[in-house]
mmCIF file of the N, C-alpha and C atoms, coordinates in Angstrom:
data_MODEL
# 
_entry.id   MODEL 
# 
loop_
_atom_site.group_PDB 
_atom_site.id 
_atom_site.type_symbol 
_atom_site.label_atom_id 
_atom_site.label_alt_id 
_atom_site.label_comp_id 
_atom_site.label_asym_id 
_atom_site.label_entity_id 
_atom_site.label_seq_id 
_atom_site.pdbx_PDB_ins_code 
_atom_site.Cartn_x 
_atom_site.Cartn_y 
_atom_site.Cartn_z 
_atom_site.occupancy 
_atom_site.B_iso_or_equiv 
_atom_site.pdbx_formal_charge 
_atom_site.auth_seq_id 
_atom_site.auth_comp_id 
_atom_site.auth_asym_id 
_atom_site.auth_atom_id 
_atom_site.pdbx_PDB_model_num 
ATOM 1   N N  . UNK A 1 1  ? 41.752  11.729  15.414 1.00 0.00 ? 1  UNK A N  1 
ATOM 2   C CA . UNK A 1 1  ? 41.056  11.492  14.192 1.00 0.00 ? 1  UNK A CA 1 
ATOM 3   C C  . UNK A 1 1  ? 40.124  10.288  14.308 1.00 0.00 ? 1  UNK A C  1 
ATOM 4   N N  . UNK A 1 2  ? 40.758  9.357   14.982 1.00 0.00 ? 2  UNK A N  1 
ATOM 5   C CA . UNK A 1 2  ? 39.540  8.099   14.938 1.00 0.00 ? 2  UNK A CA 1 
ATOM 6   C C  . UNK A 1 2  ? 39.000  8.346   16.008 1.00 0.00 ? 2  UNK A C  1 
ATOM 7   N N  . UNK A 1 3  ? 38.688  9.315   17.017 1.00 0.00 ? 3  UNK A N  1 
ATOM 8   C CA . UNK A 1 3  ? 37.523  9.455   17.549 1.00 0.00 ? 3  UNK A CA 1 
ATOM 9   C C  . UNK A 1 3  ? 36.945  10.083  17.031 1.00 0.00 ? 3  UNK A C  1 
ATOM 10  N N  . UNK A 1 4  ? 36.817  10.694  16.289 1.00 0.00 ? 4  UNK A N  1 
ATOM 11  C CA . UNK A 1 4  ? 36.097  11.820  15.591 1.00 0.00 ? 4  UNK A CA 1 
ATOM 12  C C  . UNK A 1 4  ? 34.680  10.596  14.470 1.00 0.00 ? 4  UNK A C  1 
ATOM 13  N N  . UNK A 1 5  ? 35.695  9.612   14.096 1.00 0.00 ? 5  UNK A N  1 
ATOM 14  C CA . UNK A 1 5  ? 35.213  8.945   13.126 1.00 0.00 ? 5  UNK A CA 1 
ATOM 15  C C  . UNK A 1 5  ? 34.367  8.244   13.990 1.00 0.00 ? 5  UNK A C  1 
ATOM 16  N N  . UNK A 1 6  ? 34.411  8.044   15.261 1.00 0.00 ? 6  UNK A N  1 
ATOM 17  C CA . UNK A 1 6  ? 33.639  6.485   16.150 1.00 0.00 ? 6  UNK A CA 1 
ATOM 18  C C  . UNK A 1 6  ? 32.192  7.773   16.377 1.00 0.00 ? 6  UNK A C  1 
ATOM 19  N N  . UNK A 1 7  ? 32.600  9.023   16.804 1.00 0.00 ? 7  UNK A N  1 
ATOM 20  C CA . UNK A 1 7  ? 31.359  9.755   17.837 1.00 0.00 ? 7  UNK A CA 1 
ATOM 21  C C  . UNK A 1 7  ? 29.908  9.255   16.899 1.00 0.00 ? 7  UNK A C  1 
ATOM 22  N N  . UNK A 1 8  ? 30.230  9.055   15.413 1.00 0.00 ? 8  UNK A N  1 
ATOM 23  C CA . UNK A 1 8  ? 28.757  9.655   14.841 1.00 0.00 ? 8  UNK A CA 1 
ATOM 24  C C  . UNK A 1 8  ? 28.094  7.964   14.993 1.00 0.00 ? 8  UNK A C  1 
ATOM 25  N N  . UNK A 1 9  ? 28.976  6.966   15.026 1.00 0.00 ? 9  UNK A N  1 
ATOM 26  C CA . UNK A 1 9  ? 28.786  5.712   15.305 1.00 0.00 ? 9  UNK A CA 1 
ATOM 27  C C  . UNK A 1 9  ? 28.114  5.410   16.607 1.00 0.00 ? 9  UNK A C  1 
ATOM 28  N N  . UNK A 1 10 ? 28.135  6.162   17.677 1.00 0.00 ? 10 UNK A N  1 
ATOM 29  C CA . UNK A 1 10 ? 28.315  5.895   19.017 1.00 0.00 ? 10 UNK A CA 1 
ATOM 30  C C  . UNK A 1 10 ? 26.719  6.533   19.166 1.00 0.00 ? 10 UNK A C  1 
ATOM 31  N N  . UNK A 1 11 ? 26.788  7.729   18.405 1.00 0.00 ? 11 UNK A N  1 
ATOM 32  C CA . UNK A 1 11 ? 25.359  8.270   18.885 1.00 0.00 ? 11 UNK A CA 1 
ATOM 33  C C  . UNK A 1 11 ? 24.354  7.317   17.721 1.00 0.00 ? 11 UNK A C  1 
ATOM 34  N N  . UNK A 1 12 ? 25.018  6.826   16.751 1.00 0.00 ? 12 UNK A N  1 
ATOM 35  C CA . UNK A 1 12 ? 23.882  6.017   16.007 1.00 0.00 ? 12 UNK A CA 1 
ATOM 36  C C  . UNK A 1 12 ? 23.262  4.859   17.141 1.00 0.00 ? 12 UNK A C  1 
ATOM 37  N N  . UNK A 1 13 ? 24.452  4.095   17.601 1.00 0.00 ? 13 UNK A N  1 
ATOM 38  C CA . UNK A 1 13 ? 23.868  2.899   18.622 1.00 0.00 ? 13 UNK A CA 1 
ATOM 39  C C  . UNK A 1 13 ? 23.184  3.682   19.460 1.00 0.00 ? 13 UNK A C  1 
ATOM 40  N N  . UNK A 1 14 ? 23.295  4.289   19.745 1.00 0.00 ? 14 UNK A N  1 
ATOM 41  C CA . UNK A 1 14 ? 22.704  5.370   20.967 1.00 0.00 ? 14 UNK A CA 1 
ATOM 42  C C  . UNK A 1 14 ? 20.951  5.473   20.898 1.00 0.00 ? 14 UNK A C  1 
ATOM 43  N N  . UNK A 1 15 ? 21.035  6.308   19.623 1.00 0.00 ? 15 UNK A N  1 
ATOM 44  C CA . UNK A 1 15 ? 19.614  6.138   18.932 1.00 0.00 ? 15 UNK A CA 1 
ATOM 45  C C  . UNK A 1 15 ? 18.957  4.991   19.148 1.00 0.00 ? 15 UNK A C  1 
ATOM 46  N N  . UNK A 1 16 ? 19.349  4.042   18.395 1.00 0.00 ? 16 UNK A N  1 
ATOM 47  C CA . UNK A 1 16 ? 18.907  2.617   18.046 1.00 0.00 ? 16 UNK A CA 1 
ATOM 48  C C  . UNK A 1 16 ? 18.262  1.831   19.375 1.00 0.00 ? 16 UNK A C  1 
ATOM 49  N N  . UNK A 1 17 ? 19.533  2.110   20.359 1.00 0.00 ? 17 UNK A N  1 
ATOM 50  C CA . UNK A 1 17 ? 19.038  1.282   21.678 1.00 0.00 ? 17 UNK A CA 1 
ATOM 51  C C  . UNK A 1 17 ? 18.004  1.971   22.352 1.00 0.00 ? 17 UNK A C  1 
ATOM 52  N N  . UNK A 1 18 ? 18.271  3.299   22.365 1.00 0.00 ? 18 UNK A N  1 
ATOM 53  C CA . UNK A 1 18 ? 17.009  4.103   22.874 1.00 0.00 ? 18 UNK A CA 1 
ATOM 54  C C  . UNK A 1 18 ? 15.588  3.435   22.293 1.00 0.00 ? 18 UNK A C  1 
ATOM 55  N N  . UNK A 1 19 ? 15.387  3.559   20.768 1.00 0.00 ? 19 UNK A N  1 
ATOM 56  C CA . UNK A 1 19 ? 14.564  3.360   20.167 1.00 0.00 ? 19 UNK A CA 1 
ATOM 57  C C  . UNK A 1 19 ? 13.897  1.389   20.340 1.00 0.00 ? 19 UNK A C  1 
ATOM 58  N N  . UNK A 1 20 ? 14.967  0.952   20.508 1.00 0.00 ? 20 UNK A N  1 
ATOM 59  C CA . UNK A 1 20 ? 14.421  -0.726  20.607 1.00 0.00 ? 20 UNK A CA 1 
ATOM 60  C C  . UNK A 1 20 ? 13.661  -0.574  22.354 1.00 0.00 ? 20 UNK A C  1 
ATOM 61  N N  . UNK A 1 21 ? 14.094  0.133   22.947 1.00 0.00 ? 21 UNK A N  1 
ATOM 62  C CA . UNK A 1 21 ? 13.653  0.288   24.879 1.00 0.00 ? 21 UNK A CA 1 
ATOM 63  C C  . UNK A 1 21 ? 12.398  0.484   24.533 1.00 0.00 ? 21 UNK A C  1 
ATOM 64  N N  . UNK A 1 22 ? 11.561  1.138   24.038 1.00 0.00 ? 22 UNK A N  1 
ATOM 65  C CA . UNK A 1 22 ? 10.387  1.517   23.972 1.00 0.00 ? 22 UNK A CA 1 
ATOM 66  C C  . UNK A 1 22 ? 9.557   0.842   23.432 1.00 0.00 ? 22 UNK A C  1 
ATOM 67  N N  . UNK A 1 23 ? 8.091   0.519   24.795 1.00 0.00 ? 23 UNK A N  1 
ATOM 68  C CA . UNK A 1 23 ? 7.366   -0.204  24.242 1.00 0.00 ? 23 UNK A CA 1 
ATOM 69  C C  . UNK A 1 23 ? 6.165   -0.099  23.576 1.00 0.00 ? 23 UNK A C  1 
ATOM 70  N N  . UNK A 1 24 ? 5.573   -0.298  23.161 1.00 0.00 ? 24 UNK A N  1 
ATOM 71  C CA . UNK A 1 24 ? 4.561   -0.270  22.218 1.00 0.00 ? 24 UNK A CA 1 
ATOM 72  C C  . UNK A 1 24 ? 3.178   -0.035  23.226 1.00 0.00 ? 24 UNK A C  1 
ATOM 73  N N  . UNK A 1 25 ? 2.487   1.431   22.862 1.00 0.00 ? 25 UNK A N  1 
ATOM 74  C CA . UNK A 1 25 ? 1.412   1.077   23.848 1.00 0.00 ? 25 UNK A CA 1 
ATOM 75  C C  . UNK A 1 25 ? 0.483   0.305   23.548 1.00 0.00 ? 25 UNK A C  1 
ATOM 76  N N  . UNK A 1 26 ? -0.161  -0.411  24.730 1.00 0.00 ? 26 UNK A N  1 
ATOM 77  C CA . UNK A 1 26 ? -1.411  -1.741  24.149 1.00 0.00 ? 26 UNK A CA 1 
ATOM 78  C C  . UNK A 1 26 ? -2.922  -1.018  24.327 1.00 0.00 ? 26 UNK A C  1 
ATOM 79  N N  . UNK A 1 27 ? -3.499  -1.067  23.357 1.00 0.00 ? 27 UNK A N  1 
ATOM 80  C CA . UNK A 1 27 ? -4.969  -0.930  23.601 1.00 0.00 ? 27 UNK A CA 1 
ATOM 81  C C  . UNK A 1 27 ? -5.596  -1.527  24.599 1.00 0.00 ? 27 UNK A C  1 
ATOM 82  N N  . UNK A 1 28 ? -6.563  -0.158  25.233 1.00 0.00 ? 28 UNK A N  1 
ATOM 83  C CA . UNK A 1 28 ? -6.857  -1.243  26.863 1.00 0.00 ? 28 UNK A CA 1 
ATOM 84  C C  . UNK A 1 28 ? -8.366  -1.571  26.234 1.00 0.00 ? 28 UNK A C  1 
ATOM 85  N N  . UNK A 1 29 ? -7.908  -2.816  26.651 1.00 0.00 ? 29 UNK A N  1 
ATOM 86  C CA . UNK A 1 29 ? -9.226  -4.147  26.768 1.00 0.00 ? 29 UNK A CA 1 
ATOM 87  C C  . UNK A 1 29 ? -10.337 -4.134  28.068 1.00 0.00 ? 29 UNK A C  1 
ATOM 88  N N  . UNK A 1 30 ? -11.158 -4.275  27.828 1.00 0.00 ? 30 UNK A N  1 
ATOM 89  C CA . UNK A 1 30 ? -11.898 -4.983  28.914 1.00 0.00 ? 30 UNK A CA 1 
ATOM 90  C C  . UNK A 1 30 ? -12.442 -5.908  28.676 1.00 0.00 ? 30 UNK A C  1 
ATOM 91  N N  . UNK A 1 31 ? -11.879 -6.857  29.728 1.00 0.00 ? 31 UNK A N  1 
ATOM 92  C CA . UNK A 1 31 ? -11.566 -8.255  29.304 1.00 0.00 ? 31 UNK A CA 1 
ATOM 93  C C  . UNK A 1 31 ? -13.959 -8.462  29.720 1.00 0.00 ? 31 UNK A C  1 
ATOM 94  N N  . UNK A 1 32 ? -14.211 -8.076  30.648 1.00 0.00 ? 32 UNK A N  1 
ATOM 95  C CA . UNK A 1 32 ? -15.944 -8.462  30.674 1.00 0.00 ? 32 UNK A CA 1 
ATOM 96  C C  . UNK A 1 32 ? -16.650 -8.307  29.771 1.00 0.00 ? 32 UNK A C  1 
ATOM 97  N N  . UNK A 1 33 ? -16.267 -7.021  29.610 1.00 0.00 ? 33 UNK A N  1 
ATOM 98  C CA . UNK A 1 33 ? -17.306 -6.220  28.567 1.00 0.00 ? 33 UNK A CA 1 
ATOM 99  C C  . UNK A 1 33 ? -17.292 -6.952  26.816 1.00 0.00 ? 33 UNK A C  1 
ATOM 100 N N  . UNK A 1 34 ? -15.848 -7.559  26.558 1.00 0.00 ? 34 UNK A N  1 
ATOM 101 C CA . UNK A 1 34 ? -15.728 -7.919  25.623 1.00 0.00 ? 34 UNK A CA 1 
ATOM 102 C C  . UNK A 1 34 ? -16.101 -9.692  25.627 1.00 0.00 ? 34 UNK A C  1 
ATOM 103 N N  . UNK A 1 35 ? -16.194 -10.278 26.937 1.00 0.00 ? 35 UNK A N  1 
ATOM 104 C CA . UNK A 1 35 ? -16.603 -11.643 27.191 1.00 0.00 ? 35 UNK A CA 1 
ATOM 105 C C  . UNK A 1 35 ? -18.151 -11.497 26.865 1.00 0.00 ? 35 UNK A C  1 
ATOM 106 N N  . UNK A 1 36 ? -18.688 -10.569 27.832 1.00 0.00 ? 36 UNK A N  1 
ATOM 107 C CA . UNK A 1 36 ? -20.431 -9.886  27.522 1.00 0.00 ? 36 UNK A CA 1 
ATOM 108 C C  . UNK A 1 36 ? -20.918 -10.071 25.939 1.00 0.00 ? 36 UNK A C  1 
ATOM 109 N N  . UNK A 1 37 ? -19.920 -9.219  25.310 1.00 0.00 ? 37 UNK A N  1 
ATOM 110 C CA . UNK A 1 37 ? -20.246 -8.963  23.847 1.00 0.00 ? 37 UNK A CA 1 
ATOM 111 C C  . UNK A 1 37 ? -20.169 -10.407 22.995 1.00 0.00 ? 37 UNK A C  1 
ATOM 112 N N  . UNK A 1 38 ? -19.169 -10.895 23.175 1.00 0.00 ? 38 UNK A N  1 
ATOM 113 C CA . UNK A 1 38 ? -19.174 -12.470 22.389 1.00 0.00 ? 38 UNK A CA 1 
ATOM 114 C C  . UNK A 1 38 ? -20.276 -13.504 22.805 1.00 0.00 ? 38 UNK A C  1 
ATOM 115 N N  . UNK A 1 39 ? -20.732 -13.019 24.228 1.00 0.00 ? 39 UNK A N  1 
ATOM 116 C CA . UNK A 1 39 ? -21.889 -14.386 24.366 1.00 0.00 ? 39 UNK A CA 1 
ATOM 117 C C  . UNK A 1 39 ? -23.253 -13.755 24.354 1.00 0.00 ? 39 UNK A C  1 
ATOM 118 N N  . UNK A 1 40 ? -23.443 -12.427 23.813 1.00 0.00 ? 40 UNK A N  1 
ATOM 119 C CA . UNK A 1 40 ? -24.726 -12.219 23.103 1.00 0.00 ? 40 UNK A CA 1 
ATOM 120 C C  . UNK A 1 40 ? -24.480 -12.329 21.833 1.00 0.00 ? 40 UNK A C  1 
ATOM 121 N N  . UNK A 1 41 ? -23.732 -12.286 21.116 1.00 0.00 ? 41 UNK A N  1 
ATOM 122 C CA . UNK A 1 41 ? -23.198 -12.756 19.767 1.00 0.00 ? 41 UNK A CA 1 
ATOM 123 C C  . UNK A 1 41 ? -24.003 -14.047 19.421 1.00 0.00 ? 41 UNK A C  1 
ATOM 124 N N  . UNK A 1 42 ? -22.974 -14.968 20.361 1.00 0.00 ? 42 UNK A N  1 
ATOM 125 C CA . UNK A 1 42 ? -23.239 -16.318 20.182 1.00 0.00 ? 42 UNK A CA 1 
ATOM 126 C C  . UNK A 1 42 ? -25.021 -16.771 20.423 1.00 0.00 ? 42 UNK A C  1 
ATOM 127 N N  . UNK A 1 43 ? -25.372 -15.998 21.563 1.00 0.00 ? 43 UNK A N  1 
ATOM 128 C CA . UNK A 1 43 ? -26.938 -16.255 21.947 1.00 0.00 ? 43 UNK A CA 1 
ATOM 129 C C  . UNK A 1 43 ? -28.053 -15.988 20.441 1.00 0.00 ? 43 UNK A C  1 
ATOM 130 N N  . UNK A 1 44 ? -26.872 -15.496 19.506 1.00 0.00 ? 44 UNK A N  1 
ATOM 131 C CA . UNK A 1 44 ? -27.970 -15.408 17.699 1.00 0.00 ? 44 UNK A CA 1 
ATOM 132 C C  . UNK A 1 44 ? -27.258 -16.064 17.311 1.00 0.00 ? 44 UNK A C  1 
ATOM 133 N N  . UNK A 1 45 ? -26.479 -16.210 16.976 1.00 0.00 ? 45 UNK A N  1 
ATOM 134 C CA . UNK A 1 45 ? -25.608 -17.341 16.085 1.00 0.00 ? 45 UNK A CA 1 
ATOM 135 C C  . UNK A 1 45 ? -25.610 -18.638 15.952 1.00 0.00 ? 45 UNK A C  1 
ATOM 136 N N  . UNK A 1 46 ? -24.926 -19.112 15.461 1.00 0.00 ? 46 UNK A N  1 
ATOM 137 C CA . UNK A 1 46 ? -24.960 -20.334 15.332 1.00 0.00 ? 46 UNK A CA 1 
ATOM 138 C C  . UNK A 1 46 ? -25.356 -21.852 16.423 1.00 0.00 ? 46 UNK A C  1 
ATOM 139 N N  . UNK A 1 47 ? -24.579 -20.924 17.314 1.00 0.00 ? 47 UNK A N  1 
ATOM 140 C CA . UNK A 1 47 ? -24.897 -21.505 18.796 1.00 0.00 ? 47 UNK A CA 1 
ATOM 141 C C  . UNK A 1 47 ? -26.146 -21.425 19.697 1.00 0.00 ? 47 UNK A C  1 
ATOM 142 N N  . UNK A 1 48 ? -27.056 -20.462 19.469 1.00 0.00 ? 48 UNK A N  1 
ATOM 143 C CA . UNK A 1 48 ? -28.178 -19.557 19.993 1.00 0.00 ? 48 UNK A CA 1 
ATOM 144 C C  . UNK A 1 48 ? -28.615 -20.633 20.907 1.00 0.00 ? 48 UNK A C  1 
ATOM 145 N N  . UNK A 1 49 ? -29.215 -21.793 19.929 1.00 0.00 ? 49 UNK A N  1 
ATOM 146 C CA . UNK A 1 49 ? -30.138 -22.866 20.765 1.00 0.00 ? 49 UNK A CA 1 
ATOM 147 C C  . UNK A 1 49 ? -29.267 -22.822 21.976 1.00 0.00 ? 49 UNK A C  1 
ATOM 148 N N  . UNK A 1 50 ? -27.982 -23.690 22.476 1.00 0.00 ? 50 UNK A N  1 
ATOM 149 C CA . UNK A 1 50 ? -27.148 -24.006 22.994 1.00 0.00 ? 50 UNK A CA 1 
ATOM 150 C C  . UNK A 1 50 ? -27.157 -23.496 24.073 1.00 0.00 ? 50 UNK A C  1 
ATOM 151 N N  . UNK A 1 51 ? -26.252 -21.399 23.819 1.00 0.00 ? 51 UNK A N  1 
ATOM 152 C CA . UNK A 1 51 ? -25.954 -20.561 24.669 1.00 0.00 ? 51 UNK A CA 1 
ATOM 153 C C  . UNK A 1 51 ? -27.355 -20.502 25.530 1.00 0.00 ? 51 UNK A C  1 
ATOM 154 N N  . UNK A 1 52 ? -28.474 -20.690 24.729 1.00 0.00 ? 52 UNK A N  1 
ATOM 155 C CA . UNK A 1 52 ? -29.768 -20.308 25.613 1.00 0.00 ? 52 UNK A CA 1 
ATOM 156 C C  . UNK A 1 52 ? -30.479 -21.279 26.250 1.00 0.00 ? 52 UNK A C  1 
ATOM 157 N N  . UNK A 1 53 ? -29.834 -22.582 26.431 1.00 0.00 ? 53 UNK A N  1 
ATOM 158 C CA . UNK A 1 53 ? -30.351 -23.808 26.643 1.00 0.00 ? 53 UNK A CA 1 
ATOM 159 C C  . UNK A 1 53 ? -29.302 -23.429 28.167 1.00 0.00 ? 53 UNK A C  1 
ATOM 160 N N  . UNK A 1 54 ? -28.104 -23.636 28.061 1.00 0.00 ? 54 UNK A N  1 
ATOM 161 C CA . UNK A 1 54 ? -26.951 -23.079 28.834 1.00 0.00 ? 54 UNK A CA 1 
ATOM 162 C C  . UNK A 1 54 ? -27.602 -22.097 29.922 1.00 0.00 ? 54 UNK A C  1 
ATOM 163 N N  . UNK A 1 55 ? -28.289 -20.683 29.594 1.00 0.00 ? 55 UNK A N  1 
ATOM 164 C CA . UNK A 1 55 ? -28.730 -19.970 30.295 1.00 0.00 ? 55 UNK A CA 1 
ATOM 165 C C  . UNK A 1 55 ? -29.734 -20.357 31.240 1.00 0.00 ? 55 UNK A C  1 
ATOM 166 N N  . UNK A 1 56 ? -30.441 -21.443 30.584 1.00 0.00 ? 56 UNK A N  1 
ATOM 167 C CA . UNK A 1 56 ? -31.842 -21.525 31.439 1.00 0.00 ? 56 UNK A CA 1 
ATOM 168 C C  . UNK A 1 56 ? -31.428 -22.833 32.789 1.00 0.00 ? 56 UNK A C  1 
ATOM 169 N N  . UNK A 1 57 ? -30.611 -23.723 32.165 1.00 0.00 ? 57 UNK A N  1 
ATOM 170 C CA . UNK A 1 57 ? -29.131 -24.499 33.233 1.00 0.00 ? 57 UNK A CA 1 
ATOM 171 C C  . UNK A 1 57 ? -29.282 -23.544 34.542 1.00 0.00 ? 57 UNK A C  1 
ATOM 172 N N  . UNK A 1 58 ? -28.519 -22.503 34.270 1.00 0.00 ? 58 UNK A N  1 
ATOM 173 C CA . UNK A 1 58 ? -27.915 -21.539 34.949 1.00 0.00 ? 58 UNK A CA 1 
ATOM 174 C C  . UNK A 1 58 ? -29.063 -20.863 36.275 1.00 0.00 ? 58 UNK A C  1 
ATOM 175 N N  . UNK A 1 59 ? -30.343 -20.497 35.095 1.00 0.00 ? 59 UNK A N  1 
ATOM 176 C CA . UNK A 1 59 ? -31.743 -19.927 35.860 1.00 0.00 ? 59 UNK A CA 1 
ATOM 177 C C  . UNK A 1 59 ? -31.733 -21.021 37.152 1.00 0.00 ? 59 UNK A C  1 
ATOM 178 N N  . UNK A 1 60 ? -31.882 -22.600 36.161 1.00 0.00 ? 60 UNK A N  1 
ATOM 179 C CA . UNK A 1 60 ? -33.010 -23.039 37.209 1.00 0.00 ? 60 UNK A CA 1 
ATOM 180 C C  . UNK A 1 60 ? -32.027 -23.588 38.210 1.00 0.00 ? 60 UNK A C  1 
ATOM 181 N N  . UNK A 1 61 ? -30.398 -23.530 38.424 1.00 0.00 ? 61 UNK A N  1 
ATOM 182 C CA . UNK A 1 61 ? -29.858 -23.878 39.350 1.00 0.00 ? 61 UNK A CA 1 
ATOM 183 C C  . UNK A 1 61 ? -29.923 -22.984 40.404 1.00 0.00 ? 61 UNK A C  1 
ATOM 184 N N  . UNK A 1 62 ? -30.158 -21.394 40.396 1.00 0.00 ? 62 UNK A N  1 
ATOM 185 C CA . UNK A 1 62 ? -30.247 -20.377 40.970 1.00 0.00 ? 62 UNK A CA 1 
ATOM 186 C C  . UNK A 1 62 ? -31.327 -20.686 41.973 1.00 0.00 ? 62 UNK A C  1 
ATOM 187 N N  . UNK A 1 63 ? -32.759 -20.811 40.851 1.00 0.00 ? 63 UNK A N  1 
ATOM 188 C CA . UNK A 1 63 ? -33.802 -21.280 41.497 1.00 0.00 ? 63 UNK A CA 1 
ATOM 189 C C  . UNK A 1 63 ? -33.544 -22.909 42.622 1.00 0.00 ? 63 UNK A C  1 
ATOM 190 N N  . UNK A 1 64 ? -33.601 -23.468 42.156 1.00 0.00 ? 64 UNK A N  1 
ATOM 191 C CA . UNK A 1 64 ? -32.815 -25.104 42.794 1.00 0.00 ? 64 UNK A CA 1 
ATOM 192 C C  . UNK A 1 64 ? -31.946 -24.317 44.351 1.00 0.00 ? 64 UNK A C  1 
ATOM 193 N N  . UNK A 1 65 ? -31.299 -23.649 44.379 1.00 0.00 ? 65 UNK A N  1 
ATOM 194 C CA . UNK A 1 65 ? -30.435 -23.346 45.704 1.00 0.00 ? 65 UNK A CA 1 
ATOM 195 C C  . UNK A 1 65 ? -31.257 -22.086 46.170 1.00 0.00 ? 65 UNK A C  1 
ATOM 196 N N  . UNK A 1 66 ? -31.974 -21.434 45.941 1.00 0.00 ? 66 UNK A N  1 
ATOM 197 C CA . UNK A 1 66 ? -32.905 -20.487 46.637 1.00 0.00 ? 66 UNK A CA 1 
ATOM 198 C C  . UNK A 1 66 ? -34.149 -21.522 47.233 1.00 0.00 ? 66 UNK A C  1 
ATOM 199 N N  . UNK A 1 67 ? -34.675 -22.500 46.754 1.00 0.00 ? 67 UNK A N  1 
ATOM 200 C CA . UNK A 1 67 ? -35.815 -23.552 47.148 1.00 0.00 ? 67 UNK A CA 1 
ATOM 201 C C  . UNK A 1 67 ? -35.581 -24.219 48.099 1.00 0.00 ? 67 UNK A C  1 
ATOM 202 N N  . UNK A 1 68 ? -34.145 -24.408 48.090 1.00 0.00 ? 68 UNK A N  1 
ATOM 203 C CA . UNK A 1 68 ? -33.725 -25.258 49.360 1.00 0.00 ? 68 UNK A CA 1 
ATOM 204 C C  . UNK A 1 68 ? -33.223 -24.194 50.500 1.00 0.00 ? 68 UNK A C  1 
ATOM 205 N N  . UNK A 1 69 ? -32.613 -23.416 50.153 1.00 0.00 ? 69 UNK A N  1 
ATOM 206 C CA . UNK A 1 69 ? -32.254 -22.525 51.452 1.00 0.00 ? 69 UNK A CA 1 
ATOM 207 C C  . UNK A 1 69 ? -33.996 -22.076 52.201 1.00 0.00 ? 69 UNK A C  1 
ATOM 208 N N  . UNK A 1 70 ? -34.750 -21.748 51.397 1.00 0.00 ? 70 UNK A N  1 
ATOM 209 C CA . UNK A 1 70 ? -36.235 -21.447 52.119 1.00 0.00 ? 70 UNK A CA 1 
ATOM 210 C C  . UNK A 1 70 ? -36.404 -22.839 52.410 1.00 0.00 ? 70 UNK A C  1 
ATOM 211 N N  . UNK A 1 71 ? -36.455 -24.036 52.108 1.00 0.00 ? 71 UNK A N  1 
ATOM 212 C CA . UNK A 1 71 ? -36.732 -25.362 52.630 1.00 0.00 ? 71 UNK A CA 1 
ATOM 213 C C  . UNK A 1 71 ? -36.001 -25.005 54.086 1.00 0.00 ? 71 UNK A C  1 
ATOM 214 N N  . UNK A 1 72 ? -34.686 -25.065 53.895 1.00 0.00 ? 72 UNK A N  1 
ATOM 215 C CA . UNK A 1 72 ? -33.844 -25.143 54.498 1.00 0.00 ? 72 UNK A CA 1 
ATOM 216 C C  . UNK A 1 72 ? -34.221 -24.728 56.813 1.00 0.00 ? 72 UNK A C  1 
ATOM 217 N N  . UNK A 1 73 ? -34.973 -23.182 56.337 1.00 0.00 ? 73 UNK A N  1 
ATOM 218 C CA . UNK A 1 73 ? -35.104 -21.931 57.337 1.00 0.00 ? 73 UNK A CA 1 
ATOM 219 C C  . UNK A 1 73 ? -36.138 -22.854 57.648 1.00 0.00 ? 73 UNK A C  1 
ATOM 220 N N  . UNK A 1 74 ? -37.316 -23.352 56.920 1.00 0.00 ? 74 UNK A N  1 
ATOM 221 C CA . UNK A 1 74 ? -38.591 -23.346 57.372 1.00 0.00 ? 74 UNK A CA 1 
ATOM 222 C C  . UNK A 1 74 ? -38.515 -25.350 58.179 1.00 0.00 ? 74 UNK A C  1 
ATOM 223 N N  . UNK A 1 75 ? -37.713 -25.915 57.880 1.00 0.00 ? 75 UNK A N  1 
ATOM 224 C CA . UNK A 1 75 ? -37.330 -27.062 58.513 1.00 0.00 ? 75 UNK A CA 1 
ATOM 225 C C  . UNK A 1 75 ? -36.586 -27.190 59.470 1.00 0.00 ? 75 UNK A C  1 
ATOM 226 N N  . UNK A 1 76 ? -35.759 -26.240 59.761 1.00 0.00 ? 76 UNK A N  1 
ATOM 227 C CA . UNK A 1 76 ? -35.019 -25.726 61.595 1.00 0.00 ? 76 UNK A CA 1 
ATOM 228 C C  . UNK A 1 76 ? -34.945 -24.199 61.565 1.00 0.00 ? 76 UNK A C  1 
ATOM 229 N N  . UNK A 1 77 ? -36.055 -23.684 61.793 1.00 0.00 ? 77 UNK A N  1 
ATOM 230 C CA . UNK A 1 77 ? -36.240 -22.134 62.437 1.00 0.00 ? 77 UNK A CA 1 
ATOM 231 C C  . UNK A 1 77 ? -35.037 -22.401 63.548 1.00 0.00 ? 77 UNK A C  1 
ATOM 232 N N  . UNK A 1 78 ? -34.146 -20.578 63.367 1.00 0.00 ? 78 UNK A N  1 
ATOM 233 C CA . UNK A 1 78 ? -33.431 -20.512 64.379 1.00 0.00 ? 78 UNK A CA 1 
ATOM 234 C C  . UNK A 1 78 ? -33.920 -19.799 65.773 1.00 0.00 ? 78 UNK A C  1 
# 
């Protein structure tokens, strides 16, 4: 008799633990695409001057290490 009374108990925990195991699926991110999207955001916003002051940083260091590597070739040809 008192097993009879435990079974419906046993499959309740049963349920329950099953149900806590399972995880939640996560929405897939992309972590670039969504970095991309916030700093053209920002390039109008509030920040604009800044982000685009930031960008041109960025240009003329590009330029700055391309000037010297051609310095570089044309001051010891190999």
């Amino acid at each position: 008799m008192r097993r009879l009374a435990a079974l419906p108990l046993l499959l309740a925990a049963g349920v329950l633990l099953a149900a806590c195991g399972e995880k939640a699926k996560e929405p897939k991110v992309d972590a670039k695409q969504e970095q991309e999207a916030a700093l053209e955001r920002s390039r109008h916003g509030a920040f604009g001057a800044d982000v685009q002051a930031l960008d041109k940083a960025k240009a003329l260091g590009g330029q700055m290490n391309d000037m010297a590597a051609k310095n570089l070739e044309n001051a010891d040809p190999k």
